[in-house]
N, C-alpha and C positions, 0 to 999 in steps of 0.2 A: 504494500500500500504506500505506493510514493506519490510527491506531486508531479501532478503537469504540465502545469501552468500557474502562468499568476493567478492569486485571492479574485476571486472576483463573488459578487454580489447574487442569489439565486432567486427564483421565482418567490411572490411574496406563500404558495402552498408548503414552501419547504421549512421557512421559517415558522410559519402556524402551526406546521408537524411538530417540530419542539417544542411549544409552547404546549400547545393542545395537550401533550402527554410531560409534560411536566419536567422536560429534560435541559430546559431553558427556561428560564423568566421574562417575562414580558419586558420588551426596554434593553434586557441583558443585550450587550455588544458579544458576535457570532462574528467569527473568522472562516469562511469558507472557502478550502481551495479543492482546487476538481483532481481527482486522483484518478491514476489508470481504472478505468474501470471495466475494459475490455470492448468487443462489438455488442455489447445488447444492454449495458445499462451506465447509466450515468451513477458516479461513484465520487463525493465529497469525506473531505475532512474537515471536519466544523471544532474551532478552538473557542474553549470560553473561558471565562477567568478561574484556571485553577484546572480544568480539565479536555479534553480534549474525545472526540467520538466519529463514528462514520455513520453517511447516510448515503441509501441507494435505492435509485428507481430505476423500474427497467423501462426498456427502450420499444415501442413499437412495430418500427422497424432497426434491424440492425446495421450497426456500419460494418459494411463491406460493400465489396463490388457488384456482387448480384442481387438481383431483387427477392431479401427477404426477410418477410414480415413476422410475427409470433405472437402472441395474445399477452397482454400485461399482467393477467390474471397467474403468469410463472412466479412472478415475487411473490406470490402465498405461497405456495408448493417452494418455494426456496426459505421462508420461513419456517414451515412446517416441520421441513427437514431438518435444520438448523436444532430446532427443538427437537427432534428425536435424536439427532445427534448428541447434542449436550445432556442427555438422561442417560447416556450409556460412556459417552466419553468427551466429557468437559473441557478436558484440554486440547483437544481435536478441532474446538469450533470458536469464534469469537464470543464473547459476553454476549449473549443477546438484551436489549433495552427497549423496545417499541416497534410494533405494527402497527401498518394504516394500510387495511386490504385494499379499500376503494381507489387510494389513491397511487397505490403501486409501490409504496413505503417501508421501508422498516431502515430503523437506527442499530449497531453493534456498537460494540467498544472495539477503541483505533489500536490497532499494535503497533507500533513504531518499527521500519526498516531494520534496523540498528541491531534489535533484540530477535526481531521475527524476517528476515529473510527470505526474498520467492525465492523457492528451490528453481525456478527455470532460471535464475538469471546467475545463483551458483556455477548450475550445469553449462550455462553458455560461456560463464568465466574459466569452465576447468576444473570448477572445486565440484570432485565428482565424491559421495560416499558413497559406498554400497547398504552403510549402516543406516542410512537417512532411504534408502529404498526399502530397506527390508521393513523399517517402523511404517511406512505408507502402505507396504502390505500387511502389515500389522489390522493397522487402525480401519481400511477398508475391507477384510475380511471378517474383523469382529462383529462392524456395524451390519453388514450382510447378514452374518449369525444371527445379529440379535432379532433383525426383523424377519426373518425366515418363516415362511406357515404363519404371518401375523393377517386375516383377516379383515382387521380394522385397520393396519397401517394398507395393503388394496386396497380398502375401500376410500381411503383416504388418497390415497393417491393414482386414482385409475384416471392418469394425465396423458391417457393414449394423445390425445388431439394435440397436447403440447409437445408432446414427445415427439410424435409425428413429423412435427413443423422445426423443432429444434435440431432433431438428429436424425431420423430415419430419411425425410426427404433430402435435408443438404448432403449429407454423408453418402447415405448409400445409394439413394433413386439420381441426385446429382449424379455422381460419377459412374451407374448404368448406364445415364445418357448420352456421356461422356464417351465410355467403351463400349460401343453397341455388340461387341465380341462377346463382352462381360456381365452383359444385360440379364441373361438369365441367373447365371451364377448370384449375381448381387442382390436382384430383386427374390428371388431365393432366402437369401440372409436376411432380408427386409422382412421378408413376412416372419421368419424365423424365430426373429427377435424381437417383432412386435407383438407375437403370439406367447412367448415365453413369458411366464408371472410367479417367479417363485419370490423376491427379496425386494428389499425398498432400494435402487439404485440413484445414483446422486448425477450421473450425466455428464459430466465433465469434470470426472480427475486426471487433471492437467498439471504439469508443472507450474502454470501459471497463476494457479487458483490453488499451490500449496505454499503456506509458509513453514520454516524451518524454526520452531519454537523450540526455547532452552527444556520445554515437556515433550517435545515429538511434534508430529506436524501438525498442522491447522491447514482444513480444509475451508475452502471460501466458494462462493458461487454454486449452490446447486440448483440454478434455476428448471434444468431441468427434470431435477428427481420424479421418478416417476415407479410404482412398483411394476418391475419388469425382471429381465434379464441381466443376473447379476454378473454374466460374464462380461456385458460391454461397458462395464467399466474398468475391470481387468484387462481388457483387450486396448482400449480407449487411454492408459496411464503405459504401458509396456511400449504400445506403438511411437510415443513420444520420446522415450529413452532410444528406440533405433533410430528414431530421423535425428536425431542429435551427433549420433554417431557419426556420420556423413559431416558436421560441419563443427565439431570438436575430437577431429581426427587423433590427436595425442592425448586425450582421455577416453580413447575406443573401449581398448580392453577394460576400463571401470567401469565406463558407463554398461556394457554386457555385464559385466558383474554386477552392478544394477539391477541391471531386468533379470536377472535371473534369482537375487537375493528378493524381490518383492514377488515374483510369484511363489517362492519357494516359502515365503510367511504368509501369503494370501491363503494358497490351497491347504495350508494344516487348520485353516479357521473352517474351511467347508463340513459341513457337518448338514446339510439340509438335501444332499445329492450327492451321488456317485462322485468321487471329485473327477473321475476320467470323463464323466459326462459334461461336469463343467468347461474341462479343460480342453475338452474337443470345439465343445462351440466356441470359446475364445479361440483357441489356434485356426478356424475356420473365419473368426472372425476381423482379426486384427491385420491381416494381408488388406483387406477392403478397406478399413480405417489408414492403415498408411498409402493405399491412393485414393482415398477420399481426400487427403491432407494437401496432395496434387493439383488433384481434378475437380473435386469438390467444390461446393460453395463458398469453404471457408478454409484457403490455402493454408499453412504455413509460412511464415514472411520471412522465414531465415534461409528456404531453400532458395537460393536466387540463380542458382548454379545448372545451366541446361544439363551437365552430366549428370548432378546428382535427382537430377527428377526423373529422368531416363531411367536411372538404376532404381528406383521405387518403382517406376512403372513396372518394368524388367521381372524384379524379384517378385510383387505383391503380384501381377498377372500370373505369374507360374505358382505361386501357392496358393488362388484362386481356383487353378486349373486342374491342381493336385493338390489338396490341400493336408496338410501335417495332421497328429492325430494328437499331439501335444503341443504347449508351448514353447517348451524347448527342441522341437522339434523345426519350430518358427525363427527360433534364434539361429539356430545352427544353419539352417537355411540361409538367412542374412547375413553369416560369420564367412560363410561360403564364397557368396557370390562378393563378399566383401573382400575375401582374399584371390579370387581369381584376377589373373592379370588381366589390365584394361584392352582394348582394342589397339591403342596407341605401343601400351608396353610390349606386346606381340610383335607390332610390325616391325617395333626397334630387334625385338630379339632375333625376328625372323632375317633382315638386315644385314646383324652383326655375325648372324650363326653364317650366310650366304659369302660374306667377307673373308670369314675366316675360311671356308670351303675353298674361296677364291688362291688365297694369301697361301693354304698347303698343296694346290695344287701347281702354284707355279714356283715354287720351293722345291717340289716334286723333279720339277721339268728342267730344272736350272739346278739344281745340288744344291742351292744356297737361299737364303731370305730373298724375295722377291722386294 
């Protein structure tokens, strides 16, 4: 939660939100600066004398490039969550302090950069733990556990339509349309995964929606929670640790150890399913998440690099087309095609091996070095 710009002044509804719930005093002087708050909600830091708190509304429409839209009615189901979060594990999630359903509203308590850390922007600097992967699989296989077979949290959360519009359509129906090769395969996993209803899933664990707290991570943003299929969030947190890999080349081998240390805490929490059933639809699913991230509605902004989009096509096509039966099966896959020589390192070798054929044949013909 950093700033992004200059303090500037907010709509007079934002203000009345404090007020109204009692988190500010009428008159009290509020310092609001706008903090990252990602494509779909606007995200403040509001300073008052003596303390300091965040407030977030979701967006409409989101920012990105293509056209799309979602229901603002996500920021309950993101509070919602929140609070079942904090009943099971408190230090997982920010303070919660105020909802305002109608208005698209809710206040937390601010964590300061300093002390609380995104884990994406560790991982983009290098600073890779595996130990800071393995507590994220921690903390999202327990919360899975705890709401496993909970009838009331379904019922509370049967946000097919937002889910739909957040992640099935950009993610996977995008990028079928994208690969009309892949069309069936994908829409496949679309119905897949919108049919699956075993746990309460939070939708976006992302590097960029976890902070690195001195208790373990703190998860932020679950506007899409919805009770579905618990493995696309397993698949959804994994798939980011390999695209990283690609453009934090000298923390490769951690970051795999990474993904391999949060799956390897995640699946000792499954206890609601087979965990080879789980871990099949994730490894079936997280090929399509990493070219969703491509071709999708909602890129990734650090791939800028034509080869390296190339090689997610490449690899996520072929384990689409065959797909692994585990996740590590998905890894090795990636480890693979990440160590096979490039097109370019071929020609050279092909080249120098043709030179050197060259170089002993005419050594050959002459007794001596050519």
């Amino acid at each position: 939660m950093s700033p992004t710009a200059a303090p500037e002044t907010p709509d007079p509804v934002l203000s009345d939100f404090l007020t109204a719930h009692k988190l500010a005093r009428p008159g009290e002087a509020a310092h609001w600066t706008p903090l990252a708050g990602g494509v779909s909600s606007d995200l403040w830091r509001v300073d008052l004398p003596g303390r300091s708190l965040c407030v977030k509304r979701a967006l409409a429409r989101l920012r990105v490039a293509a056209d799309w839209e979602a229901p603002v009615s996500r920021n309950a189901y993101e509070w919602a969550w929140m609070r079942f979060a904090s009943l099971h594990r408190p230090d997982s999630v920010p303070e919660l302090l105020a909802h305002d359903p109608e208005a698209g509203l809710f206040a937390m308590a601010y964590l300061p950069a300093e002390r609380y850390p995104m884990w994406k922007s560790q991982l983009l600097a290098g600073e890779v733990e595996p130990a800071t992967a393995a507590a994220v699989g921690e903390v999202l296989g327990a919360l899975h556990a705890a709401s496993a077979g909970d009838t009331v949290l379904a019922a509370e959360f049967a946000t097919d339509a937002n889910f739909h519009a957040l992640r099935i359509e950009p993610y996977l129906l995008a990028t079928a349309a994208a690969h009309p090769g892949l069309a069936d395969i994908l829409q496949s996993l679309a119905d897949r995964t919108a049919g699956t209803r075993l746990a309460l899933v939070h939708g976006d664990v992302s590097p960029k929606n976890i902070l690195v707290g001195p208790s373990g991570p703190v998860l932020l943003d679950a506007e899409c929670a919805w009770y579905g299929d618990p493995a696309f969030d397993l698949a959804f947190c994994v798939n980011h640790l390999l695209l990283k890999t690609l453009v934090v080349p000298g923390r490769r081998a951690e970051l795999l150890r990474s993904a391999h240390a949060l799956v390897a805490q995640y699946v000792r929490q499954v206890d609601w399913e087979p965990r080879s059933a789980l871990e099949a639809r994730t490894a079936s699913l997280l090929p399509a998440l990493l070219l969703a991230r491509v071709d999708g509605k909602s890129p990734v902004e650090y791939l800028t690099d034509d080869r390296h989009r190339l090689f997610v096509r490449t690899v996520a096509s072929a384990l689409l087309r065959a797909p692994a039966v585990t996740v590590v099966g998905v890894l090795d896959a990636w480890v693979t095609a990440l160590e096979a020589p490039t097109e370019t390192e071929t020609e050279t070798e092909t080249e120098t091996e043709t030179e050197t054929e060259t170089d002993a044949e005419a050594e050959t013909e002459s007794g001596r070095p050519a």
